[in-house]
C-alpha positions as CSV (number, residue, x, y, z in Angstrom):
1,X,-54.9,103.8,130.8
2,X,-56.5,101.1,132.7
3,X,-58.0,98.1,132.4
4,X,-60.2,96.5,134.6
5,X,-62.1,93.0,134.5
6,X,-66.5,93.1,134.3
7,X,-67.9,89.7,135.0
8,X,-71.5,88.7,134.1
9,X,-72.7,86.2,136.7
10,X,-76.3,86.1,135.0
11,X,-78.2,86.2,138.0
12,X,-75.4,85.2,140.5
13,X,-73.8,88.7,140.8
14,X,-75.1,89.5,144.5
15,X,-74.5,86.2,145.5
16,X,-70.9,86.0,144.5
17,X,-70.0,89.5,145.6
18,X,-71.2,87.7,149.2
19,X,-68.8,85.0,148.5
20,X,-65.6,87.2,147.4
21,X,-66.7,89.4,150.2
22,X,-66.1,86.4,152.4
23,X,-63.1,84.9,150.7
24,X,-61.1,87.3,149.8
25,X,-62.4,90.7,152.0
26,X,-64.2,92.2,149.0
27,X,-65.5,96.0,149.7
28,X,-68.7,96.8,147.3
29,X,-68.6,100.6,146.7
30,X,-71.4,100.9,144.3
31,X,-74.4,98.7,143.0
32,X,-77.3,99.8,141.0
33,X,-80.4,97.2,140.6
34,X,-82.0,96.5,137.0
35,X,-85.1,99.1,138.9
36,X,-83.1,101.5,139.8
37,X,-82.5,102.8,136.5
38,X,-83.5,105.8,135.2
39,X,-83.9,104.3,132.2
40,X,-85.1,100.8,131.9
41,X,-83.4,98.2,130.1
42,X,-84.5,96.6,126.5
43,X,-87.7,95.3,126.8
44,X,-85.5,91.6,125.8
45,X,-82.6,91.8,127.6
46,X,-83.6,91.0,130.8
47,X,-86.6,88.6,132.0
48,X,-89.4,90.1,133.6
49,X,-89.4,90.2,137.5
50,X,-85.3,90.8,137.2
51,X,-85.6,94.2,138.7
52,X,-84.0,93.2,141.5
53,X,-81.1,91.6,139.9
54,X,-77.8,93.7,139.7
55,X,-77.2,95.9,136.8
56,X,-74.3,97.4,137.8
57,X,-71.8,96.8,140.7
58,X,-68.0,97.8,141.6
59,X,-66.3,95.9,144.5
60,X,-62.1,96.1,145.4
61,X,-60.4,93.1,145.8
62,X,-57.2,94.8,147.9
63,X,-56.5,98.1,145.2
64,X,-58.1,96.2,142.2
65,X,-61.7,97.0,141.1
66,X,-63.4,94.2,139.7
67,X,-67.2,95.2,138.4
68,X,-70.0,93.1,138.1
69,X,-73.8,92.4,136.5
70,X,-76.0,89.9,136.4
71,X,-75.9,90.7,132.8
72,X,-79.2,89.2,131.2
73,X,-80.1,87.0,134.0
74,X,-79.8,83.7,131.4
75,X,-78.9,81.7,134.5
76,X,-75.8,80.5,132.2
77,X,-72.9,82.4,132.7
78,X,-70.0,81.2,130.5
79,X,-66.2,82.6,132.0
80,X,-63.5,80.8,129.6
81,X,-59.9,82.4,128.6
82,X,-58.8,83.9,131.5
83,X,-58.1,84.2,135.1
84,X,-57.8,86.4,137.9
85,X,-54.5,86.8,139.6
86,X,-54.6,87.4,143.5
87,X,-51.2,88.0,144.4
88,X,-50.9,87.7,148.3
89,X,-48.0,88.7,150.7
90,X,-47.2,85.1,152.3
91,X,-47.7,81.2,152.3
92,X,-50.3,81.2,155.2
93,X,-52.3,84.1,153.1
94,X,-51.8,82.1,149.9
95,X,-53.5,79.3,151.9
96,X,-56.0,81.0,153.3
97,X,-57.4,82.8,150.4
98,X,-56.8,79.4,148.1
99,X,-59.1,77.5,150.8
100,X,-61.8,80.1,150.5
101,X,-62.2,80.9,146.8
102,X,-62.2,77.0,145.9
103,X,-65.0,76.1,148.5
104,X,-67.8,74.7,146.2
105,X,-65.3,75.0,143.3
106,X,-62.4,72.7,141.5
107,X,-58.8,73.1,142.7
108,X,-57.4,73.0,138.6
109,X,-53.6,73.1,140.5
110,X,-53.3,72.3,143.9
111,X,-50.8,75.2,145.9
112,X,-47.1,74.4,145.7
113,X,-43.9,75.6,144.8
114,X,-43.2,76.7,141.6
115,X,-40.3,78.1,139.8
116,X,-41.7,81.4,140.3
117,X,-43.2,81.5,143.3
118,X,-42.9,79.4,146.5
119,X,-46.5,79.2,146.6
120,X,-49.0,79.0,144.0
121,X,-52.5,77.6,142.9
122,X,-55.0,77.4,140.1
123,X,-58.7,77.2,140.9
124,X,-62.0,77.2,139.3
125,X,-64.6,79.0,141.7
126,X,-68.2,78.0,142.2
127,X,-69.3,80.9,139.5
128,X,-67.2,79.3,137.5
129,X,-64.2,82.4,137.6
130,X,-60.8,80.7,137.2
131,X,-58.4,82.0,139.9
132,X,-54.8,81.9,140.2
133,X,-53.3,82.3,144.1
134,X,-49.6,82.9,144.1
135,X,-46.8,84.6,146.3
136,X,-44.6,86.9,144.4
């Protein structure tokens, strides 16, 4: 059994595989475009002219797969509940990556040591993804 997080950036989902890409060395294995579909999507679930938006995507984050769409390209993307945990080997990685993911986003916990870890962070990206940094 697995289970693996799909986040719907509703229209953002090329733009922040980019970002993670960037911030956290992101590989994209697969992405499939609203046009390249064999079969088309509802007539209402996407606007018109969104055949370039992503309907499908799967990018690693280290040995994790995250996938992705731009869902129905509202332009509102709504990520509440729950974070994603990047677990990193050191302080000066923990730093690094913290830096990155919270450019154009809200540090929610600055990094610091915790009980748990001797170096951990909260952040809210500029999707809107919450992220938790920590060391184990």
């Amino acid at each position: 059994m697995l289970v693996e997080p799909y986040l719907f950036f509703e229209g953002r989902c090329e733009e922040a595989m980019a970002f993670y890409t960037k911030a956290v060395g992101a590989k994209v294995e697969a992405l499939m475009r609203y046009g390249e579909s064999p079969e088309p999507p509802p007539r209402d679930m996407v606007p018109p002219g969104s055949q370039n938006k992503v309907m499908h995507a799967l990018f690693r984050i280290g040995d994790s797969a995250v996938m992705g769409s731009d869902g129905n390209c509202s332009g509102k993307q709504a990520f509440s509940g729950f974070s994603l945990t990047l677990t990193v080997a050191n302080e000066a990685e923990a730093r690094e990556k913290f830096a990155a993911l919270s450019e154009g986003g809200t540090v929610t916990m600055p990094l610091g040591k915790t009980f748990f870890s001797p170096s951990f962070g909260m952040l809210t990206d500029k999707f809107g993804v919450g992220w938790m940094v920590l060391v184990q």
